[in-house]
N, C-alpha and C positions, 0 to 999 in steps of 0.2 A: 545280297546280290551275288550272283556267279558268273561268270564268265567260262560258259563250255563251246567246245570247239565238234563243228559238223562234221558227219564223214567226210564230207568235201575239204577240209582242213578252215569251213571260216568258222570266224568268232560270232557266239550271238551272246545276249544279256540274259538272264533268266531272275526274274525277282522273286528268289526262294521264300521270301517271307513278310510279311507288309503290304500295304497297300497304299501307293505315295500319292494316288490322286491329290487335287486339291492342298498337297502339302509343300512345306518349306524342306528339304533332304539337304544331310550333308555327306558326303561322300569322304571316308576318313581311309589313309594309304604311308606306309612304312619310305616309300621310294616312289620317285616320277622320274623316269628318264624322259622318253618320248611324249607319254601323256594318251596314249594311245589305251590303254586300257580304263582308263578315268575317263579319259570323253567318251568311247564307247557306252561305259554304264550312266552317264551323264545323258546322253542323247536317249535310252533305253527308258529313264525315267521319266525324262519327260513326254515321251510318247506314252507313257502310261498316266502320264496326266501330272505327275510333280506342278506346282507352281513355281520351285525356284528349285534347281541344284547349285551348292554349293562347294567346294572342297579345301580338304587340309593335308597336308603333306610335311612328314616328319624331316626329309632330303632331298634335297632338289637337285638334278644334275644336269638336264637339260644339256644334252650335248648341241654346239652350234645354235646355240640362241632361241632353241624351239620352246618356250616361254612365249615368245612374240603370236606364236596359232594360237596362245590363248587369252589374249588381248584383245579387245571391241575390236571389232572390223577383224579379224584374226580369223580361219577358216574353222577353228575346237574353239569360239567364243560362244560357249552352252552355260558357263559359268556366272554365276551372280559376284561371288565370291570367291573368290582362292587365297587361301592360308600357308606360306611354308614358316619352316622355324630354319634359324637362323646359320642352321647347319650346316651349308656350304657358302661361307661370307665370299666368293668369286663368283657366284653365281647370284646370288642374291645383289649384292653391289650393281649387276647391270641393269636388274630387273626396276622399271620406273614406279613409283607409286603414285596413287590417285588412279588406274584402272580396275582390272578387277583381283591385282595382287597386294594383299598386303602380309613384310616379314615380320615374325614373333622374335623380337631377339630372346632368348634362350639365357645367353651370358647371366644378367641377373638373377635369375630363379635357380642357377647354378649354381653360384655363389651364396645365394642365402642357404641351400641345400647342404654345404660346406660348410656353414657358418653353424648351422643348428645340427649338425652330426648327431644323430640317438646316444652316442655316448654320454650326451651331456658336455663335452669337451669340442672347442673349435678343432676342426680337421687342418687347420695350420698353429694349431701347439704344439 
């Protein structure tokens, strides 16, 4: 997916490649602030026929609580699913689970990483 911008200055979605009819999508993103560029391709997909968009988000920043637009009854609730990892624990701690967010905590798969260092040696020897 793309995201180009009109002479006019708006955004539209372009699906460079794929064909999501009929399909489960998951929408995968380094940063969410607004969320604004993720609903846009989320809504773009399912007008192309998606049966479910999903998404995952590596940092969530969500200034002012906007997480909540994308919650059931939420004005960006296009999502089946939303994924953050565990990235910004102030953020995450407000967000509620059982709708359509759930966080990956991260900490553990960090620590095993640590633990198993290629050197063969623990990274706290």
């Amino acid at each position: 997916m793309l995201q180009v911008r009109t002479e006019d200055n708006k955004r539209v979605v372009v699906i460079s490649e794929g064909q999501p009819k009929g399909k489960h999508v998951l929408i995968m993103d380094d940063l969410i602030q607004t969320g604004g560029t993720l609903y846009e391709c989320a809504v773009g997909l399912k007008k192309a026929g998606a049966k479910t968009v999903s998404g995952f988000v590596v940092h969530a920043v969500f200034p002012g609580g906007g997480w909540k637009r994308f919650m059931k009854g939420g004005d960006r609730a296009v999502f089946e699913r939303f994924w953050l990892s565990s990235s910004n624990p102030a953020v995450c701690a407000q967000i509620p689970s059982g709708d359509v967010f759930e966080v990956l905590d991260l900490a553990p798969r960090i620590v095993h990483d640590l633990e198993q260092e290629p050197s063969g040696r623990s990274a706290w020897s």
